[in-house]
BAGUZA-726537 format. One record per residue (C-alpha): residue in three letters; chain; x, y, z. Coordinates in nm, 3 decimals. Example, Ala and Ser with C-alpha at 12.3 -4.5 7.8 and 13.67 -1.06 7.14 Angstrom:
REM residues 2
+--------+--------+---------+---------+---------+
! residu ! chaine !    east !   north !      up !
+--------+--------+---------+---------+---------+
!    ALA !      A !   1.230 !  -0.450 !   0.780 !
!    SER !      A !   1.367 !  -0.106 !   0.714 !
+--------+--------+---------+---------+---------+
REM end
This chain:
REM residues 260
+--------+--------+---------+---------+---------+
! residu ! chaine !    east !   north !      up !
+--------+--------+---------+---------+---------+
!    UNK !      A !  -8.891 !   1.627 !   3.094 !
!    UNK !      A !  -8.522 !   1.503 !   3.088 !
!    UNK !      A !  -8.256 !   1.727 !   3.112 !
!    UNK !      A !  -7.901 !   1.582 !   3.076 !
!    UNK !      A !  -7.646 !   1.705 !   3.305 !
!    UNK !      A !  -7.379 !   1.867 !   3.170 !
!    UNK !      A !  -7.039 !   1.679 !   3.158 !
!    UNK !      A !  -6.796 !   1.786 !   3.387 !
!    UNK !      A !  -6.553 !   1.941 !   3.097 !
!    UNK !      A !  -6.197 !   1.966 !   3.167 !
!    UNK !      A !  -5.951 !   2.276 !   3.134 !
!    UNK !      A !  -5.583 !   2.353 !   3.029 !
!    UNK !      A !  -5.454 !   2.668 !   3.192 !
!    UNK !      A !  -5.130 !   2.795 !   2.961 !
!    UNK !      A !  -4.971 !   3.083 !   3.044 !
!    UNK !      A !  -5.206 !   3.197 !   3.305 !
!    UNK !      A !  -5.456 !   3.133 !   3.051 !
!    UNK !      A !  -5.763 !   2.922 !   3.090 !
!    UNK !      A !  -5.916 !   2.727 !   2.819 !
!    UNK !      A !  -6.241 !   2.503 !   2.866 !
!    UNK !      A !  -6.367 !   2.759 !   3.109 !
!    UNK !      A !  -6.681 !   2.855 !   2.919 !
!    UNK !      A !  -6.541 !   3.159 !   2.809 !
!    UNK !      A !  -6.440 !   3.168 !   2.458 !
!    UNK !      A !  -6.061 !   3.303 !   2.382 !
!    UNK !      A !  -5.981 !   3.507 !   2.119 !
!    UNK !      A !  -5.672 !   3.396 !   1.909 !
!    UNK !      A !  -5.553 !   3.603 !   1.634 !
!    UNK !      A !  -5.355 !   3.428 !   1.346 !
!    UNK !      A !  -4.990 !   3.598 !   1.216 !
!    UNK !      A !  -4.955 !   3.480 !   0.843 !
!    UNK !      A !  -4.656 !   3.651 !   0.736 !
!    UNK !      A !  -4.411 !   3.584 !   0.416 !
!    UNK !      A !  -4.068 !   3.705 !   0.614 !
!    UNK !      A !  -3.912 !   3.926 !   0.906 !
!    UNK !      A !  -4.074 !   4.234 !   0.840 !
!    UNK !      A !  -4.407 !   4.174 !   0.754 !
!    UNK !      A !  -4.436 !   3.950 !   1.127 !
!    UNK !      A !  -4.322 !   4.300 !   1.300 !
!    UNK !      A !  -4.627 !   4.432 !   1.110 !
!    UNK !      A !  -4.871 !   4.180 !   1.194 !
!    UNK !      A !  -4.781 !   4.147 !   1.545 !
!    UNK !      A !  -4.819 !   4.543 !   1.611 !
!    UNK !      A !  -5.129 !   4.498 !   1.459 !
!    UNK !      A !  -5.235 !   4.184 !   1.725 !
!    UNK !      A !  -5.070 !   4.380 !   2.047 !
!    UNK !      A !  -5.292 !   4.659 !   1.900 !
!    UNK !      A !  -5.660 !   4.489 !   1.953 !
!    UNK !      A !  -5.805 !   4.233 !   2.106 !
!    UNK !      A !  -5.655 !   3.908 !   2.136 !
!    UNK !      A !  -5.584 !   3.632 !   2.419 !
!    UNK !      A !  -5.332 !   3.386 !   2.222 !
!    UNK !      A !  -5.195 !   3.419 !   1.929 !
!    UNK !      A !  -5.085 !   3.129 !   1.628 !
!    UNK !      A !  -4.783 !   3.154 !   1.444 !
!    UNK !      A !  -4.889 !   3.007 !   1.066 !
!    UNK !      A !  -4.545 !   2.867 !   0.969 !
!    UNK !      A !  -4.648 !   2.746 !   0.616 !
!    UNK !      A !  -4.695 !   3.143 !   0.496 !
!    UNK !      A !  -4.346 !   3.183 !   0.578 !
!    UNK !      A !  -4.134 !   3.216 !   0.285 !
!    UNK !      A !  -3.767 !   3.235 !   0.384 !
!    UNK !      A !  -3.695 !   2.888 !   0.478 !
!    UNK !      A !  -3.358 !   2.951 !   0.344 !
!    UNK !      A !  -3.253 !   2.984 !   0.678 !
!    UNK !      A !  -3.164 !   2.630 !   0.872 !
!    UNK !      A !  -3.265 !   2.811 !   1.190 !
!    UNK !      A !  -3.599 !   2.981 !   1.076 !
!    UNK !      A !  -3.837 !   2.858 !   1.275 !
!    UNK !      A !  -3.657 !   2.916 !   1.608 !
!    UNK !      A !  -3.536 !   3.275 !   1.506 !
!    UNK !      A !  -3.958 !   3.373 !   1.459 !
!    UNK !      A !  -4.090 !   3.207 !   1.723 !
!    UNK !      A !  -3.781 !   3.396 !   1.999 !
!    UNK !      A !  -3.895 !   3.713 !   1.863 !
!    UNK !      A !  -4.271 !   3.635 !   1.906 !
!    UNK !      A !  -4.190 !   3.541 !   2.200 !
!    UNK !      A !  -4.016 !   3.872 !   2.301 !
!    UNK !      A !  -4.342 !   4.036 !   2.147 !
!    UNK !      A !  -4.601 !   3.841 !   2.292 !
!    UNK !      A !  -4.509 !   3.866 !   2.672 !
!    UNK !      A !  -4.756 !   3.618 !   2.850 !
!    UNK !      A !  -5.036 !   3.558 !   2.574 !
!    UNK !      A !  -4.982 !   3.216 !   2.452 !
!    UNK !      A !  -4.853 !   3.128 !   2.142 !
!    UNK !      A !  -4.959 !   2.856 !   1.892 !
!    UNK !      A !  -4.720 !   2.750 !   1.624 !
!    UNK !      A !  -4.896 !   2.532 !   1.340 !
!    UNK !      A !  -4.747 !   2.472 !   1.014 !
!    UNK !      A !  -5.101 !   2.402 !   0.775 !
!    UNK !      A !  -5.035 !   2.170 !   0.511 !
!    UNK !      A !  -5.150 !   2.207 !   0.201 !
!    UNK !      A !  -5.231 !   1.868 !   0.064 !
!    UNK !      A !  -5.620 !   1.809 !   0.220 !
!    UNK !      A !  -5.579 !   2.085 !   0.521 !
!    UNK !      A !  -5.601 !   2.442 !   0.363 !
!    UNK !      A !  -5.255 !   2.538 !   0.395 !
!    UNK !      A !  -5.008 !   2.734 !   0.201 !
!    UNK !      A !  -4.732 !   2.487 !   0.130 !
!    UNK !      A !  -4.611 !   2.120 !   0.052 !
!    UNK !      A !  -4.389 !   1.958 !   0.273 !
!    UNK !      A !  -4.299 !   1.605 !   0.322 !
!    UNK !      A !  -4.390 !   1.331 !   0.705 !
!    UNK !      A !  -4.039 !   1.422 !   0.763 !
!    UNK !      A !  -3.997 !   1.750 !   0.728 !
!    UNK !      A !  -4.368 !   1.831 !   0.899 !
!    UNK !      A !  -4.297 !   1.574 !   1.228 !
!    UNK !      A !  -3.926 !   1.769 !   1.276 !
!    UNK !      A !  -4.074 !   2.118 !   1.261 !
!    UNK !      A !  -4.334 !   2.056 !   1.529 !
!    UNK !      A !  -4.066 !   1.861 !   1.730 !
!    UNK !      A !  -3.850 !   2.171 !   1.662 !
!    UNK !      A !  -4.124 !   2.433 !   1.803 !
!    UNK !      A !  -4.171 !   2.300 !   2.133 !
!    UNK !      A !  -3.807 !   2.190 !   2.170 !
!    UNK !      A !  -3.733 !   2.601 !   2.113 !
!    UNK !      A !  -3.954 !   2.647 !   2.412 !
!    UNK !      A !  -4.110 !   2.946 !   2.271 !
!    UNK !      A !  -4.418 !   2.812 !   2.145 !
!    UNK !      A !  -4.696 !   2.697 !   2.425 !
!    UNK !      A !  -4.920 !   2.479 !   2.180 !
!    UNK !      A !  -4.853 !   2.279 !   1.869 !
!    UNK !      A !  -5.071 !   2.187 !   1.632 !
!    UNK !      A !  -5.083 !   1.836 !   1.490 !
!    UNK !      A !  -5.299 !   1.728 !   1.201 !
!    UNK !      A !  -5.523 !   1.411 !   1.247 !
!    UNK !      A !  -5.448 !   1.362 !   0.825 !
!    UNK !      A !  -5.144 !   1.344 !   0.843 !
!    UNK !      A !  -5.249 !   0.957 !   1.028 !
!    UNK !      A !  -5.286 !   0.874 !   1.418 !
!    UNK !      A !  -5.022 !   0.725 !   1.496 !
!    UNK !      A !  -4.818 !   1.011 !   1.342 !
!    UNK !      A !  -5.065 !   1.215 !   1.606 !
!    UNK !      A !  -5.000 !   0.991 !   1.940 !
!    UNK !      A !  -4.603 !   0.967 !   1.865 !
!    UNK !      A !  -4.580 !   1.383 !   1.787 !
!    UNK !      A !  -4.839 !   1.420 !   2.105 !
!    UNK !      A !  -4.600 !   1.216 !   2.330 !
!    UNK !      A !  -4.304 !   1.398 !   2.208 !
!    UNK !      A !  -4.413 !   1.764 !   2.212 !
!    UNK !      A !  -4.522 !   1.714 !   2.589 !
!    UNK !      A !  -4.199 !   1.559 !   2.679 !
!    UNK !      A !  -4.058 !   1.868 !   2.531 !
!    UNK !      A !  -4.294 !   2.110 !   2.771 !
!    UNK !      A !  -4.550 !   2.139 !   2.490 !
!    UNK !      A !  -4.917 !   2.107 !   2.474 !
!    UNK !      A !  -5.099 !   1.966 !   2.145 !
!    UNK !      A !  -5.424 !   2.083 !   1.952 !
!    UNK !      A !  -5.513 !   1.834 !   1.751 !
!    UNK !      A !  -5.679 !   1.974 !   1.432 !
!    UNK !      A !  -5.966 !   1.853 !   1.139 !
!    UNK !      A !  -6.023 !   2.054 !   0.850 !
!    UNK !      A !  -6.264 !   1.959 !   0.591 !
!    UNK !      A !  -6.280 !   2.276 !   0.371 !
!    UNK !      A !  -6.492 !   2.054 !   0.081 !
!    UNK !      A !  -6.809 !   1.958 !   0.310 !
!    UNK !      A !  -6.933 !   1.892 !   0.692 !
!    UNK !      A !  -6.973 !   1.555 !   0.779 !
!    UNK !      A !  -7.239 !   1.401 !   0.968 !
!    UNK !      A !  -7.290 !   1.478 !   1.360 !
!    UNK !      A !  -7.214 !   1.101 !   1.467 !
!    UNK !      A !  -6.885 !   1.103 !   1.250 !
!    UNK !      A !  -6.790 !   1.463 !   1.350 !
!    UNK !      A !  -6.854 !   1.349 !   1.698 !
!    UNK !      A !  -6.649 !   0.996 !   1.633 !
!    UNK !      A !  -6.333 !   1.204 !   1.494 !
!    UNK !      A !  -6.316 !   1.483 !   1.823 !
!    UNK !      A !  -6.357 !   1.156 !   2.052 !
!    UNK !      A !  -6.079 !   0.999 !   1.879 !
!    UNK !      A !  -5.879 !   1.316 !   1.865 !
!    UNK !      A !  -5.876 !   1.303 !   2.268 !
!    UNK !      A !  -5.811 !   0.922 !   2.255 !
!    UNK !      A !  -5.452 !   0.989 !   2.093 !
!    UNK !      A !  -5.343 !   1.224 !   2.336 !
!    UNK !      A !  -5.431 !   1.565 !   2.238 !
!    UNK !      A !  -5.477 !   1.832 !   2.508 !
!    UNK !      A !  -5.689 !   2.038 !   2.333 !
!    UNK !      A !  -5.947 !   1.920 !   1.954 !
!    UNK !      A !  -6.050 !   2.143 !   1.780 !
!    UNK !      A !  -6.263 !   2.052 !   1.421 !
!    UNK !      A !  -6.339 !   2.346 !   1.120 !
!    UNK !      A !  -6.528 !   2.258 !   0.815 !
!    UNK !      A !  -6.708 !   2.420 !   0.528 !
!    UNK !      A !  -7.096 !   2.432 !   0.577 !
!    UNK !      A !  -7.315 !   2.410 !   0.213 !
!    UNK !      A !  -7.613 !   2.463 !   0.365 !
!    UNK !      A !  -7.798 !   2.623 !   0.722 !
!    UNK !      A !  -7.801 !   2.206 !   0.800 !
!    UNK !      A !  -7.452 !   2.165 !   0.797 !
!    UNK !      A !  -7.393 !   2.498 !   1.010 !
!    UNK !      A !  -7.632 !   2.318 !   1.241 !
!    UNK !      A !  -7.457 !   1.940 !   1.251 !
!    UNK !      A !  -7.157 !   2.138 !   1.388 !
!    UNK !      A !  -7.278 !   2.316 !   1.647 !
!    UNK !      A !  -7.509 !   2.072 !   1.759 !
!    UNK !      A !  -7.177 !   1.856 !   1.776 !
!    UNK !      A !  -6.993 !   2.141 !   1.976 !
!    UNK !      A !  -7.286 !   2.069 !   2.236 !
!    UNK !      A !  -7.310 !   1.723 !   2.212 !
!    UNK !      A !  -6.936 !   1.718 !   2.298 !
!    UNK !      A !  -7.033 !   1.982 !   2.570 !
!    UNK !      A !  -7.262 !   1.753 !   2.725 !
!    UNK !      A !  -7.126 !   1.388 !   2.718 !
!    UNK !      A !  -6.784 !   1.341 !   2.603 !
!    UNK !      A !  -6.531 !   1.660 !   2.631 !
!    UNK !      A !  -6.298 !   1.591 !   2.916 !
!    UNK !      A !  -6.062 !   1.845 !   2.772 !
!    UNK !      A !  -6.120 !   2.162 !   2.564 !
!    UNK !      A !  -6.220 !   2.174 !   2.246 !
!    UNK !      A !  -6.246 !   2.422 !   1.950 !
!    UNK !      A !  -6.500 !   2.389 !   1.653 !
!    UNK !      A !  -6.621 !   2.627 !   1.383 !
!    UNK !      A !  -6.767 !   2.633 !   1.047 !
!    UNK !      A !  -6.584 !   2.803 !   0.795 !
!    UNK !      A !  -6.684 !   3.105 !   0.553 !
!    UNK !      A !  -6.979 !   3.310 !   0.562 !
!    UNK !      A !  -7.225 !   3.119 !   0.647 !
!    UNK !      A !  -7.069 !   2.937 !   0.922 !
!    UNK !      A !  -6.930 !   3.281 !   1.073 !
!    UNK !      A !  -7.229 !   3.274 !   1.384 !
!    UNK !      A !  -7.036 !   2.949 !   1.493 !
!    UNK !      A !  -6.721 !   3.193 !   1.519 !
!    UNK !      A !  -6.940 !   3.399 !   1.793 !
!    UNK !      A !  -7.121 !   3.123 !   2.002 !
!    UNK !      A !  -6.846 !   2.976 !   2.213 !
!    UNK !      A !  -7.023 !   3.016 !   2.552 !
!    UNK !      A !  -7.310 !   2.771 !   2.429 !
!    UNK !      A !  -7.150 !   2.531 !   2.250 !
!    UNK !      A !  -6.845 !   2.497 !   2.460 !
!    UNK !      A !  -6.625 !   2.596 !   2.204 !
!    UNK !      A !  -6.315 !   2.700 !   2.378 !
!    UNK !      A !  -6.096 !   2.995 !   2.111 !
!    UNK !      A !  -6.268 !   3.150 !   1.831 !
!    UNK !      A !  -6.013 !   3.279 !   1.576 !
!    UNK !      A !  -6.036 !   3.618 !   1.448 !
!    UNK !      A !  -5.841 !   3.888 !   1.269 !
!    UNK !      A !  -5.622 !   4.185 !   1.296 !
!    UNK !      A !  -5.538 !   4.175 !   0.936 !
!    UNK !      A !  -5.552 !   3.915 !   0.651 !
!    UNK !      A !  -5.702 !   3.594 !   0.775 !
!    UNK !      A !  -5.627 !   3.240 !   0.766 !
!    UNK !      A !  -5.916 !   3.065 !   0.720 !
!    UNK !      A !  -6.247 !   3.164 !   0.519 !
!    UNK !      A !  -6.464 !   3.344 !   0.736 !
!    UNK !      A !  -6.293 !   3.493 !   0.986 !
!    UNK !      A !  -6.399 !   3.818 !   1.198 !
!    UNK !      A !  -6.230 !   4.096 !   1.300 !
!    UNK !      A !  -6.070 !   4.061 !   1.609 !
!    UNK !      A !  -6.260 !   4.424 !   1.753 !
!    UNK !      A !  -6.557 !   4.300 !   1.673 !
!    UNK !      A !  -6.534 !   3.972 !   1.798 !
!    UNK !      A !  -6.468 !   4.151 !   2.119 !
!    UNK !      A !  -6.761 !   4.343 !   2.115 !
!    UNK !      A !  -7.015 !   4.053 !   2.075 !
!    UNK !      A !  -6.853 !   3.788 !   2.255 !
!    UNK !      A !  -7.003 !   3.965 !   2.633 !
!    UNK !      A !  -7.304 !   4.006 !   2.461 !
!    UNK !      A !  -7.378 !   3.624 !   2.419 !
!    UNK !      A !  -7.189 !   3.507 !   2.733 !
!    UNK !      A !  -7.438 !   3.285 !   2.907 !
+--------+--------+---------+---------+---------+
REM end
């Protein structure tokens, strides 16, 4: 019987913290509205479990002032330590998020996060168009950054081969790390995606990757990192970002437990 070798996956160590390694990281998303409700959250993350930790910019409500982004991210910073910090600003439009903004306004924010050094990894939408994704990719690194290129489909799952195509093309534009969530209607579609986590796994990753499906019945995805290659799993210490998400304590507990 053939057995295909497994490809030789490549790694991005931030922070002192390894990504691709087989082991799944735990990052634990801050959603706050202002100032004090981030103090909250973040006691709540340094409280549990949790290996990185994303900054979601688009639940943040005073934009009022110029200098908001920069002012959150230096005192994350300050709070974090070491653990790595991921700044994304979610768009609303086809990728989940919690507000509207326009190409301008979304390229100069991500520009503005790794310019502030603070923020490790920036996430860049493939929706927002790849060219918009190779030009922000080349940018952010100039500026010390590393990219996650994201793919949310919170309607549906695709099919394996076009699930497959869009993480392929994901690495083709520059990204350092993929990552791909959608919504599962069915046991099938929970399947397609993690039999394209491991068909990444096998052939085409040369760089980490993150996949999951979303909501309840995609939550075992959330916990099977070590087989499918998956490199973060996202999980809780409060309200969550995405449907689906687990508690970050409990994540803990059953991630050793399925470590192969």
């Amino acid at each position: 019987m053939y057995v295909m070798k497994e490809m030789e996956q490549g790694q991005l160590t931030v922070r002192g913290l390894t990504l691709g390694d087989g082991v799944p990281k735990i990052c634990v998303p801050l959603t706050a509205a202002d100032q004090e409700e981030l103090e909250r959250q973040a006691d709540g993350l340094l409280a549990g479990p949790c290996d990185l930790a994303e900054w979601r910019a688009d639940f943040w409500q005073q934009t009022d002032d110029a200098r908001w982004v920069e002012r959150a991210l230096a005192y994350l910073r300050g709070r974090l330590g070491e653990r790595p910090l991921l700044f994304t600003f979610r768009t609303k439009e086809e990728e989940g998020g919690e507000r509207s903004i326009s190409m301008e306004e979304y390229e100069a924010l991500n520009v503005r996060a790794a310019e502030s050094g603070y923020a490790d990894l920036v996430d860049v939408e493939l929706n927002r168009g790849e060219e918009r994704l190779r030009r922000l990719a080349g940018e952010i690194r100039a500026r010390g950054g590393k990219v996650v290129a994201s793919f949310h489909d919170f309607a549906g799952t695709p099919d394996g081969d076009a699930l497959t195509g869009l993480l392929r093309r994901m690495q083709e534009l520059g990204a350092d790390v993929t990552k791909a969530a959608v919504m599962p209607q069915s046991e099938d579609d929970v399947l397609t995606l993690l039999e394209t986590s491991i068909r990444m796994k096998l052939q085409y990753a040369d760089r980490p990757y993150i996949t999951m499906a979303m909501g309840r019945l995609g939550a075992v995805s959330r916990l099977c990192g070590s087989l499918t290659g998956s490199a973060v799993t996202f999980a809780t210490a409060g309200k969550a970002s995405a449907p689906g998400q687990i508690d970050a304590e409990l994540v803990a507990e059953v991630l050793p437990l399925l470590q192969i």
